[in-house]
C-alpha positions as CSV (number, residue, x, y, z in Angstrom):
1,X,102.8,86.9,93.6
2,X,104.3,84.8,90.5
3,X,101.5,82.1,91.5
4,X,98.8,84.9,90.4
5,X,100.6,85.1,86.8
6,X,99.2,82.3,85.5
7,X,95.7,83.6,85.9
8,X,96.4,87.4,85.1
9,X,98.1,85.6,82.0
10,X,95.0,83.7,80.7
11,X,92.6,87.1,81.7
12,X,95.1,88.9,79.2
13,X,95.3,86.4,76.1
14,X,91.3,85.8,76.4
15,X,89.4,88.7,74.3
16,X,86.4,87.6,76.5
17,X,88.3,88.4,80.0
18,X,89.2,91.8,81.2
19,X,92.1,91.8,83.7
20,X,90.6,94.9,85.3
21,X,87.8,92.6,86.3
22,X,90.1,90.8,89.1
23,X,89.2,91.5,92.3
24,X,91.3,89.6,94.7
25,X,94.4,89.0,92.8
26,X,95.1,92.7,92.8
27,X,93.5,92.8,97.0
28,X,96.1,90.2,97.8
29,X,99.0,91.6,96.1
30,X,98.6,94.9,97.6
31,X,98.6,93.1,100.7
32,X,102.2,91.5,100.3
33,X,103.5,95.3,99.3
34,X,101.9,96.3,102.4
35,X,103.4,93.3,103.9
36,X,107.3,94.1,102.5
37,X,106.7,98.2,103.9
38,X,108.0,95.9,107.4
39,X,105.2,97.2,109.6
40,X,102.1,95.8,110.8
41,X,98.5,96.7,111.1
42,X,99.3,98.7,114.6
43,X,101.7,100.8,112.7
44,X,104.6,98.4,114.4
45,X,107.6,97.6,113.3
46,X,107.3,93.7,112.1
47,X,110.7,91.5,111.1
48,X,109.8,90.0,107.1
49,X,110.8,86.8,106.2
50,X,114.5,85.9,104.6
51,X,114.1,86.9,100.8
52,X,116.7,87.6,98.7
53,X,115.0,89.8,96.9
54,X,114.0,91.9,99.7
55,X,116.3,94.5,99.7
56,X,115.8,95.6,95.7
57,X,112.2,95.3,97.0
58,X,112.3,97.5,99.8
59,X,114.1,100.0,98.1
60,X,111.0,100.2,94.7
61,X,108.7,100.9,97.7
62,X,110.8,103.4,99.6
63,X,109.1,106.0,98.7
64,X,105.7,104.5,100.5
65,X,105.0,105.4,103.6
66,X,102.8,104.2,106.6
67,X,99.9,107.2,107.3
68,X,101.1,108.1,103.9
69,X,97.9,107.3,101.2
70,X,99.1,109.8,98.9
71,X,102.7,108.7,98.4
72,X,100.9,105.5,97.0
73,X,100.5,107.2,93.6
74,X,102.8,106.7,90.7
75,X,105.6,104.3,93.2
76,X,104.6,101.0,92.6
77,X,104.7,101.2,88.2
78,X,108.7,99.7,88.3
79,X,107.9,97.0,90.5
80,X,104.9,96.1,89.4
81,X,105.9,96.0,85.7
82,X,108.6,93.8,86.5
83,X,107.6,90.2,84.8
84,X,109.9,88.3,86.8
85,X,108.3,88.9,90.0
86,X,104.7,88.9,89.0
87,X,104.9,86.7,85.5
88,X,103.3,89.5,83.8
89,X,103.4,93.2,83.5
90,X,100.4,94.5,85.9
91,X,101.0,98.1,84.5
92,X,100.1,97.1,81.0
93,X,97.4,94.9,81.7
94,X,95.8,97.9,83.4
95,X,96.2,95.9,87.1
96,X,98.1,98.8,88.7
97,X,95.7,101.3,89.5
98,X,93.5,99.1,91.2
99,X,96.7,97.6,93.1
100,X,97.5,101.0,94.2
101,X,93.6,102.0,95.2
102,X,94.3,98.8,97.6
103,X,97.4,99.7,98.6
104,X,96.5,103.6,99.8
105,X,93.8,102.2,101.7
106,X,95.9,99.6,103.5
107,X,98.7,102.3,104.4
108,X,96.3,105.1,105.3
109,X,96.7,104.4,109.4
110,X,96.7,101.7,112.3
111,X,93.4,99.3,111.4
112,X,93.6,100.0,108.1
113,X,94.4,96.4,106.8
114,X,91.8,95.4,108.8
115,X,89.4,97.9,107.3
116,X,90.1,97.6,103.7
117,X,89.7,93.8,103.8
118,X,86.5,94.2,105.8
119,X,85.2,96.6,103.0
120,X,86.8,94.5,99.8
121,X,85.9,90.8,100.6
């Protein structure tokens, strides 16, 4: 997600850019929170690749759950304002709400990945 900071960085200091503009930045990194809940698009448990920050990870998005859409709203504002995992804070620069539309629809049931990216690309 750091990789997208460079680019959510220059749509923030440009006056002529509007972060809220982004489209797939904010698709794909609701896809890696969807990707750290540790199931897949079957509702399956999946194993996640070694991380060390996985476990503080895991726990900011504890409160998320599979078939859950509604528990979406308001859990992701720590994590996602943390500059050292995303380079820049996606809460201020009005990112989070649109990472957390993408991320309701991606938990909502088994398929639902599949749907939401079908619908938003």
């Amino acid at each position: 997600p750091i990789r997208f900071g460079e680019t959510i960085k220059s749509y923030i200091s440009d006056p002529s850019l509007d972060p809220a503009d982004l489209t797939y930045i904010p698709l794909a990194i609701a896809g890696w929170l969807r990707y750290l809940l540790g199931v897949d698009d079957k509702g399956e448990p999946i194993e996640l690749s070694s991380d060390p920050l996985l476990p503080s990870l895991q726990a900011q998005l504890a409160s998320v759950k599979f078939g859950e859409p509604e528990s979406v709203s308001g859990n992701l504002d720590v994590l996602l304002s943390n500059t050292s995992v995303f380079g820049s804070d996606l809460v201020a620069c009005g990112l989070s709400k649109k990472i957390e539309e993408y991320l309701s629809e991606m938990i909502k049931g088994p398929g639902a990945v599949r749907e939401t990216l079908v619908r938003r690309l």
